[in-house]
N, C-alpha and C positions, 0 to 999 in steps of 0.2 A: 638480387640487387647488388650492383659493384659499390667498392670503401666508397666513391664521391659520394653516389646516392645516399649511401646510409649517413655519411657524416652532414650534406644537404639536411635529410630529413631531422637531424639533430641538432640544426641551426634554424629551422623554420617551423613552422607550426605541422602539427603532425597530421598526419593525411589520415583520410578516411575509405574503408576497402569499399568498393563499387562493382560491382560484378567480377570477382575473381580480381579486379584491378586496381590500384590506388589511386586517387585523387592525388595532383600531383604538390608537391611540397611551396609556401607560401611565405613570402618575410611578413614581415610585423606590419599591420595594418591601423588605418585611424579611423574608427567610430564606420556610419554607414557610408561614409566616401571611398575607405576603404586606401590604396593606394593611388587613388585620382590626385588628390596633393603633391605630394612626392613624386609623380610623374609630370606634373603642370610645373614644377620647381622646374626641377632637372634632369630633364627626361634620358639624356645619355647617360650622365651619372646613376641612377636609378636602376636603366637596364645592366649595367654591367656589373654594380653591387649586389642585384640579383641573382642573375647567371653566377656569381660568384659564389653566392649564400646557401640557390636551392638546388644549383647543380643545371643538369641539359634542359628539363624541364619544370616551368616554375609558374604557377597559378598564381594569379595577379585580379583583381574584386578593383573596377572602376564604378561603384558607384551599384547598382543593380548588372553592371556589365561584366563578365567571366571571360578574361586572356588567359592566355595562356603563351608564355615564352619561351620560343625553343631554340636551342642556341647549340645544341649539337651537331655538326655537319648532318650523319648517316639519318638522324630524324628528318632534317630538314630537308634532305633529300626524299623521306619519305609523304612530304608534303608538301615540296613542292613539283615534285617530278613522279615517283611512283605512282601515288595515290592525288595528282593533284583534280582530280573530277571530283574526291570529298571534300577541299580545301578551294572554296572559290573566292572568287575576286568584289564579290557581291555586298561592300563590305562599308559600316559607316568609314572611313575612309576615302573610299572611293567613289564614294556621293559627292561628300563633300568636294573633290578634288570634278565630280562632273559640274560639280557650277558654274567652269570655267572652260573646261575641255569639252562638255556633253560627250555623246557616246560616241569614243574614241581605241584606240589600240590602247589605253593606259588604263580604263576603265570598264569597258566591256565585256562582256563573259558568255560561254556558248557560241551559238551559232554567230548569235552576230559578230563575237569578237575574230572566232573562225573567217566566218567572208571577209572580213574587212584586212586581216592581218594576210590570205591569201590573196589579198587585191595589192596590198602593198607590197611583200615579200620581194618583187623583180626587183623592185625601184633598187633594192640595195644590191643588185647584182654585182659582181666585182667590175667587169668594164666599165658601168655606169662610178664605181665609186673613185675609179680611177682618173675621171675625167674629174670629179670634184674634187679629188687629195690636187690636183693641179693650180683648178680655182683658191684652193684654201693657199696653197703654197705663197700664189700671186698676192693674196688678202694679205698674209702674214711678212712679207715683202715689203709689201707698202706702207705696213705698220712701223719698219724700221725706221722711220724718217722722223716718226716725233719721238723715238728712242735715240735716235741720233741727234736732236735739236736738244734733248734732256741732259744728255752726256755732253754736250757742248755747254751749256752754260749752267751746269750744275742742278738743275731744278729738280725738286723732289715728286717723285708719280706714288699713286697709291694704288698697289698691284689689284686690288679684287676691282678698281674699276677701271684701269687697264686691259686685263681678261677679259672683261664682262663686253667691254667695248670691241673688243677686238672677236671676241666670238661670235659677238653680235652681226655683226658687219660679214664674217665667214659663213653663218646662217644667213643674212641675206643675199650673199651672193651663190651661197649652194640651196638657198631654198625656192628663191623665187630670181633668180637671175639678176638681182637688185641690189643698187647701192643705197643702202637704210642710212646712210649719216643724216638724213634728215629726222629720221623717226628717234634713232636713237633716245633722246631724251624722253618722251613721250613713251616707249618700252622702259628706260631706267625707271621711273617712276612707279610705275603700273606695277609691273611684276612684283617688287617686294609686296606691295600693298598686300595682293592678289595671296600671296604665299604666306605672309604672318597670318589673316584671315583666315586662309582654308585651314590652317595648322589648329589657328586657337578652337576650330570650329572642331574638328577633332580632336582634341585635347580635353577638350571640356565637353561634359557631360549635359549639358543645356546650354541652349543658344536663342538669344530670341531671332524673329523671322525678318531676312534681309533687309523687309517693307519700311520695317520699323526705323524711323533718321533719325541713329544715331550716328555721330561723328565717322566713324567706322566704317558701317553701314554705307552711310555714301559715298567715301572715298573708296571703299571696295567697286562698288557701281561705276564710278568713273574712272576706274582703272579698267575695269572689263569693260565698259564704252569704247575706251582709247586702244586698246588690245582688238576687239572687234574689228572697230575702223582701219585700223592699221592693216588688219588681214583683208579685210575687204576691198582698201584701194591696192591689192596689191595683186590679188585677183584677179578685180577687173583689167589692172594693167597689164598681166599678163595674157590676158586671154586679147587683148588689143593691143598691144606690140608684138611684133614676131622676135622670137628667138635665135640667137644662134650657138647657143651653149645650152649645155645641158643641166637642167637644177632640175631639183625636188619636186615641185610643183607640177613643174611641165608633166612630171613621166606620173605624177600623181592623177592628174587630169586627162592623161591618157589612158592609166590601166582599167585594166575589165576582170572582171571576179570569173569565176566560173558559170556565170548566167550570162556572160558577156554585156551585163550592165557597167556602167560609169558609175563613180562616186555622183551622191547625190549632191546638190551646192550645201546645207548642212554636214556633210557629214565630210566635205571638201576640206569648208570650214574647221570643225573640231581636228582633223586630222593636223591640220597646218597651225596652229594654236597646240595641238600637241607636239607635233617639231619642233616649233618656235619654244615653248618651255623646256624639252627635254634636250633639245639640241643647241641650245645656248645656255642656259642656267648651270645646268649639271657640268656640262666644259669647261664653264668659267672657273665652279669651282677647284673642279678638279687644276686646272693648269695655275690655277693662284697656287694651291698648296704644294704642288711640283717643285715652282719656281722657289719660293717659299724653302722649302724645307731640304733644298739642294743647295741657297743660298746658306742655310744656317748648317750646313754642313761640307767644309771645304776638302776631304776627303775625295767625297763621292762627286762633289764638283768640280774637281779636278780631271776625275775616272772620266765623267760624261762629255767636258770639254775636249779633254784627248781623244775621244772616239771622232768627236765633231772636227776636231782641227783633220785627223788624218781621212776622213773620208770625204770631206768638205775641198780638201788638196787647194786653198787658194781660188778656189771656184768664187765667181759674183752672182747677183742675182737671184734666184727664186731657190728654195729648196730641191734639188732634185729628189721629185718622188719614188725613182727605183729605186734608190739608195734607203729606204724607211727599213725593209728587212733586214737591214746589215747595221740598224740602232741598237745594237745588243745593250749597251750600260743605262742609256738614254732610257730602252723598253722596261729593264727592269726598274729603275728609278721607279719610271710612273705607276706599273705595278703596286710596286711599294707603297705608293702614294693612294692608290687606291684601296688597299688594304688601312691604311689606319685614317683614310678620310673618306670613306663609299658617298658619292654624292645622293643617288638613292641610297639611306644608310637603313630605312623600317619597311617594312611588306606585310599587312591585314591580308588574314583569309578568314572567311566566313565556314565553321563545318557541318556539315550537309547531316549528314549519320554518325551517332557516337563510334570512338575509335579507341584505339591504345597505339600511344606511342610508346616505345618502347616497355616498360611497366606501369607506366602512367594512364588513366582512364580519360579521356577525351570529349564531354558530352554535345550531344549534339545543341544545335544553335549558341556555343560560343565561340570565341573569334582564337585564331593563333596569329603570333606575330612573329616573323624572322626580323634580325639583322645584322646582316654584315658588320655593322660599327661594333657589335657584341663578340662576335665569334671570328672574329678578324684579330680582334686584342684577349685573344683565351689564350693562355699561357699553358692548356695542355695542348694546343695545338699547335701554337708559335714561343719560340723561346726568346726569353726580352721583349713581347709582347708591341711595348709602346716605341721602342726604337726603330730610330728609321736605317733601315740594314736594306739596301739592295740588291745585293747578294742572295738575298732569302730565294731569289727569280732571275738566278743565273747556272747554266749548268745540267745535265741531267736529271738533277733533283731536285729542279725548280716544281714549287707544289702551285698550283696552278687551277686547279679543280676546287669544284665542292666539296667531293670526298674529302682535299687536302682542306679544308675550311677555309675556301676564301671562293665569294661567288659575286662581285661587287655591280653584276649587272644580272643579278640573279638569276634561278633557274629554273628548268622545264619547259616547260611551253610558251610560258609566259615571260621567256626571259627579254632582255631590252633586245627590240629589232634592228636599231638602228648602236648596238656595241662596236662593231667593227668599222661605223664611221666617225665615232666618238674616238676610239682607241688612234685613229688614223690623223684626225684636226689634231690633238692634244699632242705626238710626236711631230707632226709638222711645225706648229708653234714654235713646239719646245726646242726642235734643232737650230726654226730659224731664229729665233731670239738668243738664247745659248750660246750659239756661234760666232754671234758679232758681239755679246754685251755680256758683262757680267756686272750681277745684282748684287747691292748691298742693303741688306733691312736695317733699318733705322733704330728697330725697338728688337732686341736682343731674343725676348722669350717669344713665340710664335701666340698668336689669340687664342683661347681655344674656341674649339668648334659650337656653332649653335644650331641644336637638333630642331626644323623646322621640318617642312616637306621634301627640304634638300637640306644637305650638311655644308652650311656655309659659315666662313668663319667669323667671330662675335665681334670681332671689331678692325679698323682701316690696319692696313699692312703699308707701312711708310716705305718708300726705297730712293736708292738713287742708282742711277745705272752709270756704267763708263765701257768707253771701245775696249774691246779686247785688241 
C-alpha cells in the first residue's frame, strides 16, 4: 500500500480484509443514511473531500446502497476501458435518466447498445461533420446581431441563457435542418424541469411513483409532453419537407445497422431527445464557463484574441471552418474549461463479479462512480488544481489522456459519440463571438457550479458585451 493510502486509511474508518483484499477506506458516516445527506447537500463538495480524505478509492454507504469512488486515473481506466464488460451501464442512474431518453446511446447496454451506437457511428463521419461546423458557423453568425444591438445601446445579457439559446438554435439547425426560435421557449422550460427531476430522483434514496400529483410530478410530465411534441413535429416535418442540407436527423433516418434495418420510430425518437439533451445542454454549458472564465481573466484573453485577430486578418462574415485547427490558444482555453467544469461531470456503473481495484475489494452488485469534476481538481495530478492555466494544453506536454487524468467526455467504449462535434460547435462559437466582442461580467466572483445531471452553473452570469 503506497504513503496516500496508508495515510487515507488513517483519516477514514478502517477497512476490513475480504478475500486477501480490503474493503476500501470510508469518511465519517450518519446513522443508516449513511453518506446519502452529505451528498443530497453538496454532492461536488462531498466528492472531492473524499477523494481527498480516502484516497483513489473510497467506499461511500447510500442508505442500504454500496459506491464506491474512484478517482484515480490508471483505476478508472481499469473500469472503464480494460475491464469495462464487469462495470456496466445498467445503473439506478440510468433508469432514471431513461424516463426521458428510453433506450438510447446514453443509456443502453450490450447488444443493444452495440447495434444502435453501430447504426449511428457514420452520422459523425468527418465529411458529414464538416458540412455541419459550416451550418454552426452560419447559426453563430447570425447570432452577432443581437450581440451587436447589446453593444450598441449598452443592455446587459445574461450569458447561460445566451449559450443555451444559441446552442439551441445550432442543434436545430444541425439536427433536424430547422430553425427552433419558435420552440425555444417551450425547450427552455422543459429541460431544467426534466433535469432537477431526474437528478433528485437519483440522489435520493426513495421516490414516490411519477402517477402520484405532486407539484413536481406534473410539471415533470409536461415538460416531457412538450419535449415529446417538439420532437415529433419535427419528424414528421422532416420526413415531409425535402431537404437540401445535411443534419442529424436526415443521416439518422437514413442509417442501417448491420441487419440493414432502419431505426425503428421509437427508438428514432429516443435517439434525437438524446441529441437534443446531450447536444445543447452540455455546450451550453460548457461555452458559458469558457466565455466566463476568459472574461475574468485578461491575460489569457488577451492570448486568445490575438490568435483570433491574426488568423481572422479583417475577414467579415461567418467563421471560416478550415481555419478551427490552427485555434491553438482558443483549443486549449476550452480544454481548460473542461477540465475544471466536465459538463458530464459523474458516470454510475453497475459491477457484475466482485473485483480488486487496485488493493481494494470490490463486491459484486455495488455501484462505482468516476468523475472528472474529482480527478480533474487532484492536485497529484494537476498543480494549482483550481486555476484556470491554459497552458496546462499547450505544447508537447499537453496531458490530454485519461492516463494524464482528464477524460471529460469519458472513456472506453462508452465514451461520448458525438465529442468531436461538441469540441467543434464550442470553438466555432467561441472564435465567432471572441472576435468581434469582448465580455465584461458584472459580478466579479464566477457562481459556483451546481452538480445535477450536467454541471451547470448555480446562478445568472450578468454581462455586457462591446465591439472590439
Amino acid at each position: 500500500m503506497n504513503r496516500r493510502e496508508v495515510s487515507a486509511s488513517s483519516k477514514a474508518s478502517t477497512s476490513t480484509s475480504v478475500s486477501g483484499s480490503r474493503l476500501a477506506p470510508s469518511p465519517a458516516a450518519s446513522g443508516w443514511l449513511g453518506h446519502a445527506g452529505a451528498f443530497q447537500r453538496d454532492p461536488l463538495g462531498f466528492l472531492l473531500s473524499t477523494a481527498k480524505t480516502c484516497g483513489p478509492v473510497a467506499r461511500l454507504q447510500l442508505g442500504p446502497l454500496t459506491y464506491h469512488l474512484v478517482s484515480d486515473p490508471g483505476l478508472i481506466a481499469e473500469v472503464l476501458q480494460a475491464r469495462a464488460s464487469n462495470y456496466v451501464r445498467d445503473t439506478r442512474s440510468s433508469r432514471r435518466v431513461r424516463m426521458v431518453t428510453g433506450e438510447s446511446l446514453l443509456t443502453s447496454e450490450g447488444e443493444t447498445w452495440r447495434h444502435q451506437r453501430q447504426t449511428a457511428q457514420p452520422i459523425f463521419h468527418h465529411r458529414h461533420l464538416m458540412d455541419l461546423a459550416r451550418t454552426m458557423a452560419s447559426v453563430a453568425d447570425d447570432a452577432c446581431e443581437a450581440w451587436d444591438r447589446a453593444a450598441r445601446e449598452g443592455t446587459t445579457l445574461e450569458l447561460s441563457m445566451e449559450m443555451n439559446r444559441l446552442s439551441f438554435a445550432i442543434a436545430g439547425r444541425c439536427l433536424f435542418g430547422s430553425d427552433l426560435r419558435e420552440r425555444v421557449e417551450a425547450v427552455e422550460k422543459a429541460f431544467p424541469v426534466l433535469l432537477d427531476e431526474l437528478f433528485r430522483r437519483t440522489s435520493h434514496l426513495a421516490n414516490l411513483p411519477l402517477w402520484v400529483p405532486l407539484p413536481r410530478h406534473l410539471a415533470f410530465q409536461r415538460s416531457l409532453a412538450a419535449i415529446d411534441r417538439v420532437v415529433a413535429e419535427l419528424i414528421e416535418e422532416h420526413r415531409r419537407l425535402p431537404r437540401t442540407r445535411v443534419d442529424l436527423l436526415g443521416l439518422l433516418m437514413q442509417a442501417r445497422g448491420e441487419d440493414g434495418q432502419v431505426l425503428s420510430d421509437d427508438l428514432l425518437r429516443n435517439q434525437v431527445i438524446t441529441f437534443l439533451l446531450a447536444g445543447h445542454e452540455t455546450t451550453a454549458n460548457a461555452l458559458t464557463w469558457a466565455v466566463a472564465l476568459l472574461a475574468a481573466s485578461p491575460g489569457e484573453r488577451d492570448a486568445v484574441e490575438g490568435e483570433l485577430d491574426t488568423l481572422r486578418a479583417g475577414d467579415a462574415g461567418a467563421w471560416d471552418v478550415e481555419r478551427l485547427s490552427q485555434l491553438e490558444r482558443l483549443t486549449a482555453a476550452l480544454q481548460e474549461t473542461l477540465r475544471l467544469y466536465p459538463s458530464i461531470w459523474i458516470a454510475e456503473r453497475r459491477v457484475v463479479a466482485a473485483d480488486d481495484l487496485g488493493c481494494w475489494h470490490i463486491p459484486a452488485g455495488s455501484a462505482v462512480v468516476v468523475s472528472p469534476y474529482v480527478t480533474h481538481r487532484s492536485p497529484e495530478h494537476w498543480e494549482t488544481p483550481d486555476a484556470f492555466r491554459p497552458s496546462r494544453f499547450l505544447g508537447g506536454g499537453a496531458r490530454t489522456l485519461l492516463r494524464d487524468g482528464y477524460f471529460p467526455f469519458g472513456a472506453g467504449p462508452h465514451s461520448c459519440i458525438g465529442q468531436h462535434f461538441a469540441l467543434m460547435e464550442a470553438k466555432i462559437v467561441l472564435a465567432t463571438l471572441l472576435s468581434r466582442f469582448r465580455v465584461t461580467l458584472l459580478n466579479r466572483a464566477l457562481p459556483p457550479p451546481l452538480g445535477g445531471i450536467t454541471l451547470r452553473p448555480s446562478a445568472a452570469f450578468p454581462i455586457r458585451v462591446e465591439r472590439r
